[in-house]
C-alpha positions as CSV (number, residue, x, y, z in Angstrom):
1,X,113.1,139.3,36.4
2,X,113.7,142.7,37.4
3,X,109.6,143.3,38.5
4,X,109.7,139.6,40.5
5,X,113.1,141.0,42.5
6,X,111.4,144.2,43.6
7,X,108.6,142.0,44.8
8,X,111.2,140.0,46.6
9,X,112.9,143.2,48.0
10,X,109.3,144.6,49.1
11,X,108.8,141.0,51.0
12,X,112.2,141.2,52.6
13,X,112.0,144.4,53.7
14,X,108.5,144.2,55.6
15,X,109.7,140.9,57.0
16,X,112.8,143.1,58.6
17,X,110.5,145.9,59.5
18,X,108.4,143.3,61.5
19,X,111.0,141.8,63.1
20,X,112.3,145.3,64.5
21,X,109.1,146.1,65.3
22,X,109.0,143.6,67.9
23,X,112.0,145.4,70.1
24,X,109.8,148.0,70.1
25,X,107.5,146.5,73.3
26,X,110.5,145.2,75.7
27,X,112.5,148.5,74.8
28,X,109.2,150.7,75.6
29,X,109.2,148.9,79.3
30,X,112.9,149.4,79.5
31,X,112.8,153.1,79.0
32,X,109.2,153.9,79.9
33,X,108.3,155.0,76.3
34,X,105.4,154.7,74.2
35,X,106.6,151.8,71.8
36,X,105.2,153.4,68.9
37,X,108.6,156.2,69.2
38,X,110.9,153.5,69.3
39,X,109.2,152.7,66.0
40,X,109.9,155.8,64.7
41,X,113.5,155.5,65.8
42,X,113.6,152.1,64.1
43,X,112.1,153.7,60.9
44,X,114.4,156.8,60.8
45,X,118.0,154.5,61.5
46,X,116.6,151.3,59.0
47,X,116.0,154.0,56.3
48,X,119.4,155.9,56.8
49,X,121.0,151.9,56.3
50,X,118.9,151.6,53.4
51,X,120.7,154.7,51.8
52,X,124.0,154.2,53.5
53,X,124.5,150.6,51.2
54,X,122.4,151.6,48.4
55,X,119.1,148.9,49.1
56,X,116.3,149.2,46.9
57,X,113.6,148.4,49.2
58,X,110.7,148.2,46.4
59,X,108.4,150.3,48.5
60,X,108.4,154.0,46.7
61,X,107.6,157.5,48.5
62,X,104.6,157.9,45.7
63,X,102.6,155.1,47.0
64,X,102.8,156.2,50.6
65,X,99.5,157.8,50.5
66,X,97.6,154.9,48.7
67,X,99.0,152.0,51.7
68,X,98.4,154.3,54.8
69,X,94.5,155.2,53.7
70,X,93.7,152.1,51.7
71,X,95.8,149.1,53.6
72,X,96.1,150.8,57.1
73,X,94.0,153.2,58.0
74,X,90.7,151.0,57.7
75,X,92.0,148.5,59.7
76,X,93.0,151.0,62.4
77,X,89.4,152.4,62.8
78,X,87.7,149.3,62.2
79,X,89.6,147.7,65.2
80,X,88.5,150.6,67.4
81,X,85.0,150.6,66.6
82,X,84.9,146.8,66.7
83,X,86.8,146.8,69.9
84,X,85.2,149.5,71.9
85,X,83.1,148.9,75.0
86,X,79.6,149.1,73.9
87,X,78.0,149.9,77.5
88,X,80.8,152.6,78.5
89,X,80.3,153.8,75.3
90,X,76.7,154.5,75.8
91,X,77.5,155.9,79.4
92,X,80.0,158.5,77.8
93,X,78.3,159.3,74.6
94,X,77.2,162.6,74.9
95,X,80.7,163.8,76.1
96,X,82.3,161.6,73.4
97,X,80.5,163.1,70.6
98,X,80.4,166.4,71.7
99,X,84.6,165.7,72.0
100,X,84.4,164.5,68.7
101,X,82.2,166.4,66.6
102,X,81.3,170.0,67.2
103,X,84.2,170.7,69.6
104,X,86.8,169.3,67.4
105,X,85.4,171.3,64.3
106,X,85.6,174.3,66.5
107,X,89.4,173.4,67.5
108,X,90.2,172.9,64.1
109,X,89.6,176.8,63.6
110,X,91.3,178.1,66.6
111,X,94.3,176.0,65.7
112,X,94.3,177.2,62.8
113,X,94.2,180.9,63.9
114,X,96.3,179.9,66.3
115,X,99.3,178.7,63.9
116,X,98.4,180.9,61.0
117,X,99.2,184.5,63.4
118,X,102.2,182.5,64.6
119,X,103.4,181.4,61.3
120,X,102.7,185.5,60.3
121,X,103.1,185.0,56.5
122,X,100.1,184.8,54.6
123,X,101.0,184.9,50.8
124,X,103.9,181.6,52.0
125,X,100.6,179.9,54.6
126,X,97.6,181.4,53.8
127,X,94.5,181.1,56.2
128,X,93.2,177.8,54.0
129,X,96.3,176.6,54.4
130,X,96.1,177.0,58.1
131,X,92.9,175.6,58.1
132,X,94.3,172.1,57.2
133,X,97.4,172.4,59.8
134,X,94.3,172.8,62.1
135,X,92.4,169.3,60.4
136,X,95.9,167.4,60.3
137,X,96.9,168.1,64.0
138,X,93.1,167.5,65.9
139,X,92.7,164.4,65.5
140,X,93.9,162.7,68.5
141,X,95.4,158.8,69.2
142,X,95.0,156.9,72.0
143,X,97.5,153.7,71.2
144,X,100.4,155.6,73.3
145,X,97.9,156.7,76.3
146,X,96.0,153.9,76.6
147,X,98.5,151.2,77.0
148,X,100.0,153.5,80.0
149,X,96.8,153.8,81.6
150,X,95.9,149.8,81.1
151,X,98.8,149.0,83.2
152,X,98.5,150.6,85.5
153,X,94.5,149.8,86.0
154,X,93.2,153.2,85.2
155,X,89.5,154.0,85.2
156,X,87.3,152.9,82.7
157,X,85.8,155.9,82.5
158,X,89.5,157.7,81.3
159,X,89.9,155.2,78.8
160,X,86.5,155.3,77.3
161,X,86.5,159.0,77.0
162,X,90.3,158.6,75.0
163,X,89.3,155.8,73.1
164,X,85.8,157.0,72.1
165,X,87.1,160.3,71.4
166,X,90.0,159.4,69.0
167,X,87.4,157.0,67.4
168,X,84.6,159.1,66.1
169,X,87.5,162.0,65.7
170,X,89.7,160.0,64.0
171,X,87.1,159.6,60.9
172,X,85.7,163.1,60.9
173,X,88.9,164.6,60.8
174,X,90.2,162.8,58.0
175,X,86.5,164.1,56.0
176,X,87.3,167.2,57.2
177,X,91.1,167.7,56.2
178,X,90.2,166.0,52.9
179,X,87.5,169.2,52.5
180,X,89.6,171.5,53.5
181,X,92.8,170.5,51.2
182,X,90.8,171.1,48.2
183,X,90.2,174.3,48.9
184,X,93.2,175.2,50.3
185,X,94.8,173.6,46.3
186,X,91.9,175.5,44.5
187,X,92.4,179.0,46.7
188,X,96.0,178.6,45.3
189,X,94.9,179.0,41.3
190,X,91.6,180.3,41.5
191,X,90.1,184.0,41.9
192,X,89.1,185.1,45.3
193,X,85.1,185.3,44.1
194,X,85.6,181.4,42.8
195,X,87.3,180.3,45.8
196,X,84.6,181.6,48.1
197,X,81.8,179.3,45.9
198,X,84.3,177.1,46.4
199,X,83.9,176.7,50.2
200,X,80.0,176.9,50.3
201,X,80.3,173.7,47.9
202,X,82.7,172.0,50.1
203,X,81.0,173.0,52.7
204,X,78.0,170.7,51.5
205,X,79.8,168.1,49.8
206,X,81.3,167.4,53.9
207,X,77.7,167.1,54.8
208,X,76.6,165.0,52.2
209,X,80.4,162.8,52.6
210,X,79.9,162.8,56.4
211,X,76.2,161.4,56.5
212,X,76.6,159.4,53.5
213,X,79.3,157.5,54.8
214,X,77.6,157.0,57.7
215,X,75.0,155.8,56.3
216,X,76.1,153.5,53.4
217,X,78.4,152.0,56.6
218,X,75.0,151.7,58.5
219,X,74.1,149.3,55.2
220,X,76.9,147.1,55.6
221,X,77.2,146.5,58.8
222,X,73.7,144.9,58.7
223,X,74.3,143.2,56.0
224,X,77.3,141.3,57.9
225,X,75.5,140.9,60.7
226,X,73.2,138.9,58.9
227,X,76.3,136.9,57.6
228,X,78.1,136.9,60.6
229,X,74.0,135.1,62.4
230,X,74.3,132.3,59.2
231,X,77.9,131.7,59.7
232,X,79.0,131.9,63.6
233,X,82.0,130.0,62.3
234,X,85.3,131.9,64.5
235,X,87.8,131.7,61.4
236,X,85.2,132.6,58.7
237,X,83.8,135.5,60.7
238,X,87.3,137.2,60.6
239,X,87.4,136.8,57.2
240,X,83.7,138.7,56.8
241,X,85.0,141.2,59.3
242,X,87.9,141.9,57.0
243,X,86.0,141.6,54.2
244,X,83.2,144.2,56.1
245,X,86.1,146.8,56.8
246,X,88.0,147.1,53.3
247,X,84.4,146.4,50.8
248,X,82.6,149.6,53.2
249,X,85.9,151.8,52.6
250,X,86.8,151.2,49.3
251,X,82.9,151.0,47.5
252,X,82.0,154.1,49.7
253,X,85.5,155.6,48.5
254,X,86.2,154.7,45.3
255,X,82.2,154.2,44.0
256,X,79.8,156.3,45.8
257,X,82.1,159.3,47.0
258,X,81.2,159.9,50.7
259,X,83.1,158.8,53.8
260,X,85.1,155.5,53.5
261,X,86.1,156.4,57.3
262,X,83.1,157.1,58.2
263,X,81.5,153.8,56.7
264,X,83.8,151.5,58.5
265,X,83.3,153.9,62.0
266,X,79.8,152.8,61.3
267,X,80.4,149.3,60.4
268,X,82.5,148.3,62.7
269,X,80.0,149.9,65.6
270,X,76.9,147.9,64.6
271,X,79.7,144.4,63.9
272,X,80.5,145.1,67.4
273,X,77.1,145.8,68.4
274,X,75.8,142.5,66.5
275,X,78.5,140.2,67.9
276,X,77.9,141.1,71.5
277,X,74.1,139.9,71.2
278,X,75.6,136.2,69.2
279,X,79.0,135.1,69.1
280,X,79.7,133.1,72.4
281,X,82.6,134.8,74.6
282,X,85.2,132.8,73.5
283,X,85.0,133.5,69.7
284,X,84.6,136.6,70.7
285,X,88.4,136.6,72.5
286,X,89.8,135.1,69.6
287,X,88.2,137.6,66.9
288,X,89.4,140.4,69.3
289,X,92.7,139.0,69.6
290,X,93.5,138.6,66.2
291,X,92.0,142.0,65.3
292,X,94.4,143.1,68.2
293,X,97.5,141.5,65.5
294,X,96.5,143.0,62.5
295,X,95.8,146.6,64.6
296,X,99.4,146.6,65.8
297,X,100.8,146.0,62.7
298,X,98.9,148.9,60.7
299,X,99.9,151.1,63.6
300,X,103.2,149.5,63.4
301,X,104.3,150.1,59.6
302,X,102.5,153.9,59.9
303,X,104.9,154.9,62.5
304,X,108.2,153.3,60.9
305,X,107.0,155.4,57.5
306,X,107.1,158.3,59.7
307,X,110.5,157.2,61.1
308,X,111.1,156.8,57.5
309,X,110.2,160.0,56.3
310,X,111.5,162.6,59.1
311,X,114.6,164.0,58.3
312,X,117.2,166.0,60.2
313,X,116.8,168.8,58.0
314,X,113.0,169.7,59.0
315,X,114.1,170.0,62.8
316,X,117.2,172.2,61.2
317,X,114.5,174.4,59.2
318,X,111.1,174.2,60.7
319,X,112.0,174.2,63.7
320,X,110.2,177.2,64.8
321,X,107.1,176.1,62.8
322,X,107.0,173.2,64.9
323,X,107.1,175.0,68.5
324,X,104.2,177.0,67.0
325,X,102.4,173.9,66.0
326,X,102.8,172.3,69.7
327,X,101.7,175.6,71.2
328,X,99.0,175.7,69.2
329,X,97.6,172.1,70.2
330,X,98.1,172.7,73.4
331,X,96.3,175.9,73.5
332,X,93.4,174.4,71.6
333,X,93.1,171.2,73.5
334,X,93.4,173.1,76.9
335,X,90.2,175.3,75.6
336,X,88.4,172.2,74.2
337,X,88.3,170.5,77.6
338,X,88.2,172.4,80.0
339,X,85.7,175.2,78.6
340,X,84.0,174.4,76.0
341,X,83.5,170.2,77.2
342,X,81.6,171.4,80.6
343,X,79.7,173.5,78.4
344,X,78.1,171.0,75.7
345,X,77.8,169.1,78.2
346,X,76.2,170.5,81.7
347,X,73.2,168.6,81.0
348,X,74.8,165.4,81.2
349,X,73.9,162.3,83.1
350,X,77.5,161.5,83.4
351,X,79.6,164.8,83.4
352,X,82.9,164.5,83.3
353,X,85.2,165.6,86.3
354,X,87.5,168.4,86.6
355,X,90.4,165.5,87.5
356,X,89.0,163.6,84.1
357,X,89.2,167.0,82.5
358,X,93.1,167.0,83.2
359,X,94.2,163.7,82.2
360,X,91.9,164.5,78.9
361,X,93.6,167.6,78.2
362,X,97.6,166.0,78.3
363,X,96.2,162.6,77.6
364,X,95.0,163.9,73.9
365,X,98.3,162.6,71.7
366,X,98.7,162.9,67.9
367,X,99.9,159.7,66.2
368,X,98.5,157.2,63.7
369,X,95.8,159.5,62.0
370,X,98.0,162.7,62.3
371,X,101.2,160.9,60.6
372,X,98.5,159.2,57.9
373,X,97.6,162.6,56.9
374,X,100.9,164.3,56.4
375,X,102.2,161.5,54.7
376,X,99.5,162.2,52.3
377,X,100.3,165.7,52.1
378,X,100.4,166.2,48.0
379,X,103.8,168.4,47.4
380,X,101.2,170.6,44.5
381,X,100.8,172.6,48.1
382,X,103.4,175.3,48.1
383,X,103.1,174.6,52.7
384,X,103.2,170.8,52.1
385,X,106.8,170.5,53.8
386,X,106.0,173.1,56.6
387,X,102.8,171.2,57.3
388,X,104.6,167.4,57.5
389,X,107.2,169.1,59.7
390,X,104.4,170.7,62.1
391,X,102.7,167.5,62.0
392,X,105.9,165.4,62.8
393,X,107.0,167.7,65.5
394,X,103.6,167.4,67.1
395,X,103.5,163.5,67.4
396,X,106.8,163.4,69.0
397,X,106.1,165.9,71.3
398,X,103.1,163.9,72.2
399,X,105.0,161.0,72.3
400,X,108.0,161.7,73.7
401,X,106.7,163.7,76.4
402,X,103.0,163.8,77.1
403,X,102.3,160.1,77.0
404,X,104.8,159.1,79.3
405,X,104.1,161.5,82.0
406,X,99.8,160.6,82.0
407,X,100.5,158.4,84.4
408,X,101.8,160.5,86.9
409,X,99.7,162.7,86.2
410,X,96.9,159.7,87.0
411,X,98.7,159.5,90.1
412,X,98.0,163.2,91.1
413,X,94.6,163.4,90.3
414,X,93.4,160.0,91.1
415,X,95.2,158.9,93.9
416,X,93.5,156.3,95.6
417,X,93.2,154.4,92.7
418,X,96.2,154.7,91.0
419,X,98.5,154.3,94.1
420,X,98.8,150.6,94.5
421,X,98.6,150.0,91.0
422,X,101.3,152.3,90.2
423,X,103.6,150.6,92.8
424,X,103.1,147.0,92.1
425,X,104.0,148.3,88.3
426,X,107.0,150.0,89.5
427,X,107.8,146.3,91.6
428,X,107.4,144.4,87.9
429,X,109.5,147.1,86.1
């Protein structure tokens, strides 16, 4: 009896969180906020009732990791993949990858330089340590950005380069933090000779987990386009795309050991890629729309657990941390696009614009992937607090104050096509 009631508590309290959820959107127009932070708020003040009066929810801290990578986090990158224009895609690729790839590795060590002098204390945050601060606070989220920038008619070009970015980025940061953290735990008991074999191994074993994921996803996504040709049915193709998105994470995961990110990145490309060339336009809304459901509720329950999980105590005692942390991505993001982006890329058909370049470098938030990660922090990591505080302090800085003001930002840099956009949104709002 006492199992079937936590089941019931664990039903009752996602039905509650839903339900909140949905003030979210007419309070984000009301205030001009990215709805995802009134999430947050709804998370934080729901789980200070849920003490307050006692309420066993059903849902435990422990199993926080497990639902954001195995339940969420696929569906997230799946949806962006699947969703993603395919032509401005191809138009923006070279900047995209270059955004997403070798720049973003190379951000990953300067923020990490960057926070570990700031920090100053290497026996409590050692470089390794700083290394994964550097992995957990790259990866970048468009959600907050994008739904700004849609309303008020932005270029496609602007969105592409934020979605595409935060979509290949997204995947490669989570190989790469996963890399890093085990040899940040292993630096912590082992030798300094062992550790150094250490990161030569992991070193490989990200190669071999970034390509084979890539790879094995490759494999499934031709094997449901095949399925989705034979069935072209619009109800049983969602259930193959779902089916497509969990079956490439969790066998590449769980069963060969490369990339489950990286496999549904690649999956959902070549589903997206497949469906464009069969599915008539109007399944095609309906798939999208119903992919757009299940998005916003992953994104949904990841922010509310961050709501849930920030406490009063980390701005009282990290405070500092988290200044350094925001610094630090700002720095990095501010080298990333406007050096080293016009570098990698001054062969480019389609170079991207110093005005581009601007709304890039505030337009680059932290959110679902970022909070994902320090949920999944494990607490064997002497930093694991310091680097969930850093991380927390990041998103909300992003949230609270770079998304909002993008698109005046738009307006400044873009002004003849923003300017009667921006006004008629101002007339609605």
């Amino acid at each position: 009896m006492g199992g079937e009631m936590l089941i019931q508590n664990v039903i009752f309290t996602l039905i509650v969180l839903i339900l909140a959820s949905l003030l979210a959107e007419p309070l984000s127009r009301l205030f001009r906020l990215p709805f995802v932070a009134f999430l947050i708020v709804i998370g934080f003040i729901g789980s200070e009732l849920v003490v307050f009066f006692g309420f066993d929810t059903g849902i435990r801290a422990a199993n926080f990791n497990d639902l954001v990578f195995y339940v969420f986090l696929p569906i997230i990158i799946f949806e962006s993949a699947y969703r993603i224009n395919q032509q401005a895609l191809r138009q923006n690729l070279l900047a995209i990858l270059m955004l997403a790839i070798p720049i973003m590795i190379i951000s990953v060590v300067i923020a990490a330089l960057l926070i570990y002098w700031g920090i100053g204390h290497d026996s409590g945050f050692p470089v390794f340590t700083a290394l994964v601060a550097g992995a957990l606070l790259v990866a970048t989220d468009p959600m907050a950005v994008v739904s700004h920038l849609k309303r008020i008619k932005a270029p496609e070009e602007i969105t592409t380069l934020i979605e595409g970015e935060s979509l290949f980025n997204d995947a490669v940061a989570v190989v790469l933090f996963t890399s890093l953290l085990t040899i940040a735990l292993e630096v912590q008991t082992m030798s300094d000779a062992s550790s150094s074999i250490s990161v030569a191994s992991e070193i490989l074993n990200f190669a071999l987990t970034f390509f084979g994921g890539l790879l094995f996803g490759f494999i499934c996504g031709c094997i449901g386009a095949f399925l989705s040709y034979v069935i072209q049915t619009r109800i049983l193709e969602n259930v193959l795309l779902v089916s497509v998105a969990y079956g490439s994470f969790l066998m590449a995961e769980d069963y060969l050991g490369v990339s489950g990110m990286m496999s549904v990145l690649a999956a959902g490309l070549l589903m997206n890629k497949a469906h464009e060339k069969f599915i008539p336009a109007s399944d095609r809304a309906f798939i999208h729309y119903w992919w757009e459901v299940i998005s916003f509720f992953a994104n949904a329950m990841i922010f509310i657990l961050l709501g849930v999980t920030i406490t009063l105590s980390m701005f009282e005692e990290r405070w500092l941390a988290m200044l350094i942390a925001i610094g630090a991505v700002l720095l990095t993001r501010a080298i990333a696009v406007f050096s080293l982006l016009p570098l990698f890329t001054f062969k480019s058909s389609h170079p991207v614009s110093p005005a581009t370049q601007k709304i890039l470098f505030w337009g680059g938030t932290r959110g679902a992937v970022t909070v994902a990660l320090a949920l999944s922090l494990p607490v064997e990591l002497d930093a694991w607090w310091t680097l969930q505080s850093m991380a927390f302090g990041v998103v909300l800085f992003t949230l609270f104050v770079q998304a909002p003001t993008v698109p005046r930002l738009l307006q400044i840099t873009h002004p003849k096509h923003t300017k009667s956009h921006i006004n008629l949104i101002k007339k609605q709002t």
